[in-house]
C-alpha positions, -999 to 999 in steps of 0.1 A, spaced: -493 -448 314 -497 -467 282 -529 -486 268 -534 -512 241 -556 -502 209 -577 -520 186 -577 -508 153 -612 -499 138 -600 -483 110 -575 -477 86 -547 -454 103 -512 -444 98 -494 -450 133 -457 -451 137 -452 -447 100 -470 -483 88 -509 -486 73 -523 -502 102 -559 -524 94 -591 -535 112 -584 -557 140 -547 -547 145 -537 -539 182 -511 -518 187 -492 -523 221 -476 -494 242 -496 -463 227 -492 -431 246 -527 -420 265 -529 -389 241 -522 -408 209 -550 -437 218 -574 -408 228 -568 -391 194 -577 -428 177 -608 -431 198 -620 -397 195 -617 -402 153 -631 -435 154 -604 -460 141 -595 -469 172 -604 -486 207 -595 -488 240 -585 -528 247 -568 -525 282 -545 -499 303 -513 -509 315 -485 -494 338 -452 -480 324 -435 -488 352 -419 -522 351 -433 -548 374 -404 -565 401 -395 -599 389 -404 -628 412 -377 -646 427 -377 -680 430 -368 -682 467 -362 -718 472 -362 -738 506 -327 -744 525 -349 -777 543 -338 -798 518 -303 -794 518 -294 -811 553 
């Protein structure tokens, strides 16, 4: 699982400064409980790793008489 993180702080993630009010996308569980637990860092929202199925467009056949 991956979360979203809202910086707090100033922090060095992925090898760039990162600033107050900078949300870093796709952050490992560990790595965003390490931010939070040091304060410069919050949890916005969890999301799912896995991919989500597309939606297909299914379309009527009706209309083609």
């Amino acid at each position: 699982m991956s979360v979203k993180v809202k910086v707090t702080g100033v922090v060095k993630y992925a090898g760039r400064w990162r600033y107050p009010g900078d949300v870093l996308e796709d952050v490992r569980d560990e790595i965003a409980q390490q931010l939070v637990e040091q304060d410069v860092g919050e949890i916005v929202s969890e999301e799912e790793t896995k991919a989500k199925p597309a939606s297909k467009n299914a379309k009527s056949s009706e209309g083609d008489k």
